[in-house]
TORKOL-4160 file (C-alpha; in steps of 0.2 Angstrom, whole numbers, padded with zeros to 4 digits, m for minus):
191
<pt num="1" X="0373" Y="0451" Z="0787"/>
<pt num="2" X="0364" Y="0442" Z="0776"/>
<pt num="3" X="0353" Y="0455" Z="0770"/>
<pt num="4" X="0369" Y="0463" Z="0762"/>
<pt num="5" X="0378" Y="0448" Z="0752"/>
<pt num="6" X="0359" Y="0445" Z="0744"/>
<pt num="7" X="0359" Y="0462" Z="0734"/>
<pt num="8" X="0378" Y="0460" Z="0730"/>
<pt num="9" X="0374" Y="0443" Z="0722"/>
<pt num="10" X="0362" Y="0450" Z="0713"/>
<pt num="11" X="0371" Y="0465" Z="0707"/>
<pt num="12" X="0386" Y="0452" Z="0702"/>
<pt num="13" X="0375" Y="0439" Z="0693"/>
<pt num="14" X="0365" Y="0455" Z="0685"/>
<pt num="15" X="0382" Y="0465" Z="0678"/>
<pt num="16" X="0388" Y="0448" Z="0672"/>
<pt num="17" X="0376" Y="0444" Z="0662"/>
<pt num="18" X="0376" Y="0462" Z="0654"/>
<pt num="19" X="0394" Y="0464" Z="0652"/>
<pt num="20" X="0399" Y="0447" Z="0650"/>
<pt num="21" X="0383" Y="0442" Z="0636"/>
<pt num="22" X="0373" Y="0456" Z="0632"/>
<pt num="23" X="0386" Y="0469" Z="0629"/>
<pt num="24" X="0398" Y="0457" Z="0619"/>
<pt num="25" X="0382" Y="0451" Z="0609"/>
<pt num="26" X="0377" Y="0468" Z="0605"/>
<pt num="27" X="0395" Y="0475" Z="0597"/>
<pt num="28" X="0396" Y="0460" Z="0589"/>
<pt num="29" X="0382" Y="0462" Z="0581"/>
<pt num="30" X="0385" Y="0478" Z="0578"/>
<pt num="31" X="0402" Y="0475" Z="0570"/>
<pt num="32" X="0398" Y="0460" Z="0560"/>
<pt num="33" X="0384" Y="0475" Z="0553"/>
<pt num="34" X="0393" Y="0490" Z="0550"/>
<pt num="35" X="0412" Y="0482" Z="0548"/>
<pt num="36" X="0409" Y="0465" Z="0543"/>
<pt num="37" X="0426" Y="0465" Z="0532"/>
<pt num="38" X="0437" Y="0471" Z="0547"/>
<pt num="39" X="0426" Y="0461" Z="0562"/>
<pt num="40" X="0432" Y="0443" Z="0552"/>
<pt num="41" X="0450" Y="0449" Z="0551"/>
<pt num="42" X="0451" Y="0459" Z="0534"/>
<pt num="43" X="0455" Y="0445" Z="0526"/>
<pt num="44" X="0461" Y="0444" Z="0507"/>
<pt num="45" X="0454" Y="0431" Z="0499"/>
<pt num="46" X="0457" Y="0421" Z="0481"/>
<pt num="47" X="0446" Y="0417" Z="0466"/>
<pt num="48" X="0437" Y="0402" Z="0476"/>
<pt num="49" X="0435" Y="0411" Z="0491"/>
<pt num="50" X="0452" Y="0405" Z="0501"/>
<pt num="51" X="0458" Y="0415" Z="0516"/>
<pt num="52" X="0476" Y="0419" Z="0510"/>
<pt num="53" X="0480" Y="0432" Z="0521"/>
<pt num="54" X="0477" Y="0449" Z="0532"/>
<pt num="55" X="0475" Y="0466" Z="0526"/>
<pt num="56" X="0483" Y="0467" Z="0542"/>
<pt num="57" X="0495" Y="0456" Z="0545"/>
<pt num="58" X="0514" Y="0457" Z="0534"/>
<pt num="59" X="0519" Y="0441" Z="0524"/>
<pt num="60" X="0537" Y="0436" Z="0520"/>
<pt num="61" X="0543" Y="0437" Z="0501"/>
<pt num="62" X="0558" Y="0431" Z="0497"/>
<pt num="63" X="0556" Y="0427" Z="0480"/>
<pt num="64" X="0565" Y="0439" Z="0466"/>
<pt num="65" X="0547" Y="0440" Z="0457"/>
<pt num="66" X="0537" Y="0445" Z="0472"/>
<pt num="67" X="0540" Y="0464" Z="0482"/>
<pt num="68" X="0547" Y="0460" Z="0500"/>
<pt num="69" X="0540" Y="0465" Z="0515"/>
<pt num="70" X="0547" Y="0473" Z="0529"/>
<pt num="71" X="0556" Y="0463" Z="0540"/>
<pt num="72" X="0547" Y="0457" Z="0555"/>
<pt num="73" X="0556" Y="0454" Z="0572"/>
<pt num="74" X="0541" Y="0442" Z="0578"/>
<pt num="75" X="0547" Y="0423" Z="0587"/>
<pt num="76" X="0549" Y="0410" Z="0585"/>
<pt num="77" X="0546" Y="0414" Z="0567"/>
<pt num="78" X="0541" Y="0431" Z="0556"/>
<pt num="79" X="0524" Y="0439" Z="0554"/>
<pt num="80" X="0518" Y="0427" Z="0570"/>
<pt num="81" X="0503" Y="0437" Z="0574"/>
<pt num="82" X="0503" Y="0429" Z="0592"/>
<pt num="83" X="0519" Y="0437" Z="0597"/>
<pt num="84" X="0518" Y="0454" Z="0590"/>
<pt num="85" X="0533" Y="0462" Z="0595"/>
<pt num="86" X="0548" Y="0475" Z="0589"/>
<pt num="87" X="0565" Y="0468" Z="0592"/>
<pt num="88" X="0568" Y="0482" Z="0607"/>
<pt num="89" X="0585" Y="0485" Z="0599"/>
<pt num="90" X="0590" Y="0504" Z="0600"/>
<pt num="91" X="0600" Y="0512" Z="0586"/>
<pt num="92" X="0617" Y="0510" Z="0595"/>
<pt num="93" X="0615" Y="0489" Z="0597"/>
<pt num="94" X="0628" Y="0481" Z="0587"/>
<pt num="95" X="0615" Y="0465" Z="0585"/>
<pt num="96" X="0604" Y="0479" Z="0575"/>
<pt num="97" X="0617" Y="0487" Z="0567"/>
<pt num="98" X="0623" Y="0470" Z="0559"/>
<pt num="99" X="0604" Y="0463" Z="0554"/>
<pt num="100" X="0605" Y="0481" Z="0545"/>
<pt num="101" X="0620" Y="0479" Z="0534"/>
<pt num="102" X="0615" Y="0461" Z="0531"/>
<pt num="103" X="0598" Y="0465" Z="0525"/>
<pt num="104" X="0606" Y="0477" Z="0513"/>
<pt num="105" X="0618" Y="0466" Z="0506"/>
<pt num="106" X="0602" Y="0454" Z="0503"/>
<pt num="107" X="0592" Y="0466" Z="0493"/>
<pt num="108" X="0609" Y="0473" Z="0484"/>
<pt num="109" X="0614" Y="0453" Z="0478"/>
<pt num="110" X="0597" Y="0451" Z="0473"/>
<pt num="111" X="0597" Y="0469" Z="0463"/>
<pt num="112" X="0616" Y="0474" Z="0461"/>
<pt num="113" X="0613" Y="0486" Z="0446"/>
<pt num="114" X="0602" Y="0494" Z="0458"/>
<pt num="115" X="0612" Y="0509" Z="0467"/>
<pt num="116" X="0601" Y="0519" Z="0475"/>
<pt num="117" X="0599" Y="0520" Z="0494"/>
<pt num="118" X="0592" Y="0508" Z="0501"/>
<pt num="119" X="0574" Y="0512" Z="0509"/>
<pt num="120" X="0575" Y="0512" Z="0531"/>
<pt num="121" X="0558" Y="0501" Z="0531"/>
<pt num="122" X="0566" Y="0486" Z="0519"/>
<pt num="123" X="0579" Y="0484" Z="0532"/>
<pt num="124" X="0570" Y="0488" Z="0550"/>
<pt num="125" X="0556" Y="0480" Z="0558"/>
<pt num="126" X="0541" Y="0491" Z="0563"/>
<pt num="127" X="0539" Y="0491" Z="0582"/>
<pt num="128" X="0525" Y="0476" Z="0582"/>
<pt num="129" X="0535" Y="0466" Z="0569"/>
<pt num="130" X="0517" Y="0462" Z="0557"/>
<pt num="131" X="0515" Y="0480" Z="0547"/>
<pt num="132" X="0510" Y="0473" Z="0530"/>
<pt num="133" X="0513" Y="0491" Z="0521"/>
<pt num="134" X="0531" Y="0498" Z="0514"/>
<pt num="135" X="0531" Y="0515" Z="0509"/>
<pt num="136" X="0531" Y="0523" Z="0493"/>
<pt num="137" X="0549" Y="0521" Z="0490"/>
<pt num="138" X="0553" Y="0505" Z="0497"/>
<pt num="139" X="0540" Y="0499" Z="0482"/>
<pt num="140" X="0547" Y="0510" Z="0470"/>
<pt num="141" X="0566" Y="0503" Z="0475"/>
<pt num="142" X="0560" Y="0484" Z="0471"/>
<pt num="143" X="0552" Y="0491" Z="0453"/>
<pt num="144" X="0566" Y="0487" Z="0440"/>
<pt num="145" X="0573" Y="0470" Z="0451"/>
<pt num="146" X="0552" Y="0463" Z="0450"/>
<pt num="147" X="0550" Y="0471" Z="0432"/>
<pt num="148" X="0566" Y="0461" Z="0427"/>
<pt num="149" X="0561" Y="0444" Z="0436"/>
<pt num="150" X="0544" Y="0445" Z="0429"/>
<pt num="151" X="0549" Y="0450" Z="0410"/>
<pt num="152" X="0538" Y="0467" Z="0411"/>
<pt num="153" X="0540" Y="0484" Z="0407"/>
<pt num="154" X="0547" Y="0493" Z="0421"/>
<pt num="155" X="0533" Y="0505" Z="0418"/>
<pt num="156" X="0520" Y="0493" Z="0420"/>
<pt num="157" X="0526" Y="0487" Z="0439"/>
<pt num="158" X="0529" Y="0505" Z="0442"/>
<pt num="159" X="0511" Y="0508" Z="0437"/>
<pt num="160" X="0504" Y="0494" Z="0448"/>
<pt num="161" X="0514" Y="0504" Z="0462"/>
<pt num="162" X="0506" Y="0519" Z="0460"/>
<pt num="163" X="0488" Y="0510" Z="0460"/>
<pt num="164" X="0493" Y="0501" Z="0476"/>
<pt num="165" X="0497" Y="0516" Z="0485"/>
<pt num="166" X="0487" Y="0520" Z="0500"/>
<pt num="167" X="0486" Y="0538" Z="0502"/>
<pt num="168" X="0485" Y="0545" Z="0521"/>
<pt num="169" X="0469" Y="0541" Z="0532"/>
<pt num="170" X="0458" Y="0557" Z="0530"/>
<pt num="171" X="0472" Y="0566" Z="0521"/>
<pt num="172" X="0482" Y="0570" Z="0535"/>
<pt num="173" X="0483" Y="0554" Z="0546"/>
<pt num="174" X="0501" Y="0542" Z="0541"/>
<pt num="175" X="0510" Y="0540" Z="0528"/>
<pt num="176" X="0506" Y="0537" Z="0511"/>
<pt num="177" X="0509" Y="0516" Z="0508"/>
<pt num="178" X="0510" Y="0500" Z="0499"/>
<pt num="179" X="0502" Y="0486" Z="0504"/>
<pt num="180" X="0513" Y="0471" Z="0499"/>
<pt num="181" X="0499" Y="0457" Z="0497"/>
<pt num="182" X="0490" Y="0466" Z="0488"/>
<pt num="183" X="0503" Y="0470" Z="0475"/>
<pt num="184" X="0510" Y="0456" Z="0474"/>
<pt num="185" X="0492" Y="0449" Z="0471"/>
<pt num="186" X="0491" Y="0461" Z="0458"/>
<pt num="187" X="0505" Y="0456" Z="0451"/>
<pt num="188" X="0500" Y="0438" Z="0449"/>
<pt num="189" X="0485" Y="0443" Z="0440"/>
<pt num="190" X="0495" Y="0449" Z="0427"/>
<pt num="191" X="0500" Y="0433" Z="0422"/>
């Protein structure tokens, strides 16, 4: 019996050193190589070399000067990129359709000169609660109310929009989008 459980512990001790040291070592090698930026988090970073966030990960704005992000329903607080989660509520929930109609009165108090239709993704969650992108539109909604906090042209924010805007991966992957860091970085820049 003996004979049998020798060869198995060796074929154990053997595959976990391979799988659990050698194979780990060897992609991370490779990735800190080939996709150094996306192995360490994609992380933005300022002028003296400061993590302040994810290419990756969504950020709340609030203020009228900034672009918002999409709402995130992560717990126990927004953008938690532990719990990555959608809020599992279907279209007929009445606890959805009421975070709905309050987010749009948020966005039309802060810009209520602003009459057009409110973009879906300022007002839903994305199903892991953490995308950092808005689309096109959502940006584009947020111009004039950013432009007017700021005290720039409306064409200079919409500008900046329009050089944030991600087009789809390979040309036919997604959407086209927004990241909201990044904007709002660029933004910052300005003054």
């Amino acid at each position: 019996m003996l004979k049998h459980f020798k060869p198995a512990i060796i074929l154990f001790a053997f595959l976990s050193v391979v799988t659990g040291a050698i194979y780990p070592a060897v992609v991370t090698a490779f990735a800190q190589l080939v996709f150094s930026d996306q192995a360490n988090g994609s992380l933005i970073k300022d002028d003296k070399d400061k993590a302040i966030g994810s290419a990756l990960i969504g950020q709340s704005f609030t203020d009228r000067n900034y672009f918002w992000s999409r709402p995130s329903a992560t717990s126990p607080y927004p953008y938690n990129a532990g719990a990555s989660s959608g809020s599992n509520q279907g279209p007929t929930n009445q606890a959805l359709s009421d975070a709905v109609k309050a987010r749009i009165a948020v966005l039309r108090a802060a810009d209520p000169d602003n009459k057009a239709p409110v973009p879906v993704d300022l007002v839903t969650a994305s199903g892991s609660g953490l995308d950092p992108h808005i689309s096109p539109a959502a940006a584009e909604y947020q111009v004039k109310r950013v432009a007017a906090a700021r005290k720039l042209p409306v064409e200079k924010v919409s500008e900046l929009v329009r050089l944030h805007t991600e087009a789809r991966q390979l040309g036919i992957f997604g959407e086209p989008r927004v990241n909201v860091l990044q904007l709002n970085l660029a933004l910052d820049a300005l003054h």
